[in-house]
C-alpha positions as CSV (number, residue, x, y, z in Angstrom):
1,X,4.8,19.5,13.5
2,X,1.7,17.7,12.9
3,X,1.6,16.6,9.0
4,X,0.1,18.9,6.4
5,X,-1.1,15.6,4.6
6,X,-1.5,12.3,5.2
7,X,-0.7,9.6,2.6
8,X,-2.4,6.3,2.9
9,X,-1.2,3.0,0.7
10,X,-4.5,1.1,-0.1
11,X,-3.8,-3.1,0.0
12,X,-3.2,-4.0,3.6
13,X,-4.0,-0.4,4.8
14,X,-7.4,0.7,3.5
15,X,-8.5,-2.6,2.9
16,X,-7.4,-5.9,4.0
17,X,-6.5,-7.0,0.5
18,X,-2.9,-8.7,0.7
19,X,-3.7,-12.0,1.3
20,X,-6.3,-12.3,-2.1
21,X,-3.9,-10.7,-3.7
22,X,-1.0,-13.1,-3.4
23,X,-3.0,-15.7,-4.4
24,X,-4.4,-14.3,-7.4
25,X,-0.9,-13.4,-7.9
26,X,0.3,-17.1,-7.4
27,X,-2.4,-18.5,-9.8
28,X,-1.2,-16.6,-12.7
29,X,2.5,-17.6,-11.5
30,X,1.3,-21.7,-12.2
31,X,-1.1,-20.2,-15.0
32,X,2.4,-19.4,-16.4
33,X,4.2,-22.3,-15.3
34,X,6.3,-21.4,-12.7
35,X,5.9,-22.3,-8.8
36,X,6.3,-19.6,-6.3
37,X,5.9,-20.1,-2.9
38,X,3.8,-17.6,-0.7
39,X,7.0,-16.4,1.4
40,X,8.8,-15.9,-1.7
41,X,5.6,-14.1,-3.3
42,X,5.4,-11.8,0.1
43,X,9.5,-11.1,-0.1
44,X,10.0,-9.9,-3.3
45,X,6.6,-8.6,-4.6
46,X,4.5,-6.6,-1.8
47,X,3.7,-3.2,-2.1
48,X,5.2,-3.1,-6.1
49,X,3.0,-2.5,-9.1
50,X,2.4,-4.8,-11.6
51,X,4.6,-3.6,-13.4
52,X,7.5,-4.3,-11.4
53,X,6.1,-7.6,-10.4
54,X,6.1,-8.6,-14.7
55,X,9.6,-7.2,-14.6
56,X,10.9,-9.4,-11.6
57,X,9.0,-12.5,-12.8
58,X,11.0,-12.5,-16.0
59,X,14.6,-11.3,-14.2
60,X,14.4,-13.5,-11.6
61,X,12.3,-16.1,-12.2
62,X,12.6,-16.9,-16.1
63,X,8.9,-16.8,-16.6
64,X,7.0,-14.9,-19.6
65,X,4.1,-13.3,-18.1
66,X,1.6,-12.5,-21.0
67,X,-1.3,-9.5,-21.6
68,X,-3.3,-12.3,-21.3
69,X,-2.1,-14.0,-18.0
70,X,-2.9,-10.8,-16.4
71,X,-6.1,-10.4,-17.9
72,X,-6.9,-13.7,-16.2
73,X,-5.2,-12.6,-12.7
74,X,-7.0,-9.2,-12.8
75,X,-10.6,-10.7,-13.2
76,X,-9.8,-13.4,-10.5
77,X,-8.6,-11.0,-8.0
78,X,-11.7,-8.8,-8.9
79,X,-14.2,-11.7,-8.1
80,X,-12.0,-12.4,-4.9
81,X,-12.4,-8.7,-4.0
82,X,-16.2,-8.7,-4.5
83,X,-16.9,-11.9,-2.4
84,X,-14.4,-11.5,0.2
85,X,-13.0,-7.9,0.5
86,X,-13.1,-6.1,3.8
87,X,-11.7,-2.7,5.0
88,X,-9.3,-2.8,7.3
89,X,-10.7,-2.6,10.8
90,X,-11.5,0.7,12.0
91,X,-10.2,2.7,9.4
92,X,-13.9,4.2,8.7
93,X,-14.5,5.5,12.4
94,X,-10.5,7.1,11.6
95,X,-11.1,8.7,8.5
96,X,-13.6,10.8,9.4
97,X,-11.5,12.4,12.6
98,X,-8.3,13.2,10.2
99,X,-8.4,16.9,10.3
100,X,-5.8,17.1,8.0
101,X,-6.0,16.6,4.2
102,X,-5.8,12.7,3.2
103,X,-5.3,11.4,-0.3
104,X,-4.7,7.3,-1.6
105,X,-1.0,6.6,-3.8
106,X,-1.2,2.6,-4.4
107,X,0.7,0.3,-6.5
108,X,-2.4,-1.0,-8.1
109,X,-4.5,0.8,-11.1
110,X,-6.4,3.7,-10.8
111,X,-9.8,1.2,-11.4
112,X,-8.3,-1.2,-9.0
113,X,-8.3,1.1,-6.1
114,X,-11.3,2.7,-7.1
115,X,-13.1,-0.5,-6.7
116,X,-11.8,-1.6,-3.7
117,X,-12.4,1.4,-2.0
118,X,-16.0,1.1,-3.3
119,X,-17.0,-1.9,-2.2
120,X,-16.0,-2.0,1.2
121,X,-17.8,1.9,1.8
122,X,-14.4,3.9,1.8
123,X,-14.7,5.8,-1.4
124,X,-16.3,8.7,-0.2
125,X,-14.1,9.2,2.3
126,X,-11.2,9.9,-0.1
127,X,-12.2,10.4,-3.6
128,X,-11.3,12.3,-5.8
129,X,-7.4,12.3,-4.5
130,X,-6.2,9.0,-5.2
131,X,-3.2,8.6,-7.1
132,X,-1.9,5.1,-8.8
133,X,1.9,4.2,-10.0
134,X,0.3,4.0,-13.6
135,X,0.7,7.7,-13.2
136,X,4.2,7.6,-12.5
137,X,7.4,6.4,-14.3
138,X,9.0,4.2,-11.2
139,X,6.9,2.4,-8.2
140,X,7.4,1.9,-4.8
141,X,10.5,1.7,-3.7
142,X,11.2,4.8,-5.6
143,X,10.0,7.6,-4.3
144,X,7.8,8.9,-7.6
145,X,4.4,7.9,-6.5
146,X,4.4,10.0,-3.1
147,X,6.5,13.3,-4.5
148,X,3.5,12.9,-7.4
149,X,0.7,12.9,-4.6
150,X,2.3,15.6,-2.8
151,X,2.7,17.9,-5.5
152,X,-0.9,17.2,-6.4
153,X,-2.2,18.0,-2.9
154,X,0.2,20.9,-2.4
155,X,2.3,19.7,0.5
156,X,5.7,19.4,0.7
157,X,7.7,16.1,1.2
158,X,8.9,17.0,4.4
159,X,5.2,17.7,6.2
160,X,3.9,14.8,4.3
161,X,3.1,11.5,6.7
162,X,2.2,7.9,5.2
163,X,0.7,5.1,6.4
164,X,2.4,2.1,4.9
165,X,2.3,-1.8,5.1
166,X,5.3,-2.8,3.1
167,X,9.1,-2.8,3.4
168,X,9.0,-0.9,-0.4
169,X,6.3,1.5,0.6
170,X,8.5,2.5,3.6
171,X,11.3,2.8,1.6
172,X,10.0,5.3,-0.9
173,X,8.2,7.3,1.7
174,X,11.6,7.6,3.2
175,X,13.3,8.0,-0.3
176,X,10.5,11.0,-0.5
177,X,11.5,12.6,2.8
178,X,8.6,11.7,4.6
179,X,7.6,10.6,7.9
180,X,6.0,7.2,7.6
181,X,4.2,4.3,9.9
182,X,4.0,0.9,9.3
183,X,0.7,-0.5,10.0
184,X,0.7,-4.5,10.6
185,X,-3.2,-5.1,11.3
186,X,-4.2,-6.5,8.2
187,X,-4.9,-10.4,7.9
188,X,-1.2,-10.8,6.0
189,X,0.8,-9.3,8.7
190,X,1.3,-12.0,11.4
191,X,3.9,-13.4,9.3
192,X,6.7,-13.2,11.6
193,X,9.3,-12.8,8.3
194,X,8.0,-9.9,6.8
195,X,7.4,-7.8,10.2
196,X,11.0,-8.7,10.5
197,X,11.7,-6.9,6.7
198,X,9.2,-4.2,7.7
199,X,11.5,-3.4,11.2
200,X,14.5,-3.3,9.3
201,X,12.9,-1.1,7.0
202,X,12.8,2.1,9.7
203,X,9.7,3.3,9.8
204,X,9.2,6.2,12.1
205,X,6.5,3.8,14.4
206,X,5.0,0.2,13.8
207,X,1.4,-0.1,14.9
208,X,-1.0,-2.7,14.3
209,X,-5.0,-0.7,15.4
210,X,-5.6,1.4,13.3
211,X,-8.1,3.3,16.0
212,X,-4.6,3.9,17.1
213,X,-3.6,6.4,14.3
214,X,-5.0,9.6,15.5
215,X,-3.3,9.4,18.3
216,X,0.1,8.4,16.7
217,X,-0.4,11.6,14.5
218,X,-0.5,13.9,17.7
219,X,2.5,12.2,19.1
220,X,4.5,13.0,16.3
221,X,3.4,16.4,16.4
222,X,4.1,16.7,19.7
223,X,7.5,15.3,19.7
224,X,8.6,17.1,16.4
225,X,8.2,19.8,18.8
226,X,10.0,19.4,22.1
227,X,12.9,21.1,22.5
């Protein structure tokens, strides 16, 4: 049936934000003296809060990453965002058409998305039902975040669709129950490595316009119901 909700991830689906936010990302990594390289950055820390990414820096990397280190991140990637953020093409001319109820659940902050979203014209479109993995005890790829935003909105898992661009997004939508799409338009995404990771991930259907989406939406209504 066609999905009582829609879930959209924000960085590299809303707005084309992955690429500033690597390297913001790998200038705190050097700030903190450790060396990182972009692949390896892309592999083990897109679509995962902050949190997780402080957690894996220390596991698997050995480095201490300070309050203060991502102070100096945060306000980085901010000035990136507010000189060079962009929404993703087309997703304003999509929004609008959705007839179904649509609501954010990002990895970043709550401020974070708020701003983005802001600044490239796409808040009104969704505000007030954006929902951050502050607000929940595990991030992406557990499956917190999205059950969270469900429950919020009123749908249940299994009528819930998302619109992902990471291998751990895809993951916890699926971890969730729900249908999910993995977009691969945004300027991060021609990386042949990580459409690889996203494949393997299963999503339901890969697509890279998102002018496509509508349409995507009514064919998996229409084959949820053919006999």
């Amino acid at each position: 049936m066609t999905p009582d909700l829609v879930i959209f991830d924000c960085d590299g689906v809303l707005v084309d934000s992955e690429a500033l936010s690597v390297a913001a990302l790998l200038g705190m990594i050097a700030l903190a003296g450790g060396t990182i390289s972009e692949e390896t950055a892309y592999e083990h820390f897109l679509g995962k809060s902050m949190k997780s990414v402080r957690e894996i820096l220390g596991r698997e990397f050995g480095l201490d990453i300070t309050d203060g280190h991502l102070s100096e991140m945060r306000a980085e990637l901010m000035r990136k965002f507010r000189e060079e953020l962009k929404p993703i093409p087309g997703i304003g001319q999509v929004l609008p058409r959705l007839v179904m109820p649509c609501c954010v659940a990002s990895s970043g902050t709550l401020d974070r998305i708020r701003y983005a979203l802001d600044i490239t014209g796409l808040l009104g479109l969704l505000e007030p039902h954006l929902f951050s993995a502050a607000m929940v005890e595990r991030g992406k790829p557990a499956p917190d975040l999205f059950l969270h935003a469900a429950t919020r909105m009123g749908a249940t898992p299994q009528n819930c669709l998302v619109v992902e661009d990471s291998p751990a997004g895809v993951a916890a939508a699926r971890a969730a129950g729900m249908r999910v799409l993995a977009f691969t338009g945004g300027s991060h995404a021609g990386n042949p490595a990580l459409k690889a990771r996203l494949a393997s991930s299963e999503p339901d259907f890969i697509f890279a316009d998102m002018l496509q989406l509508p349409d995507l939406i009514a064919g998996l209504g229409a084959r949820a119901g053919t006999p």
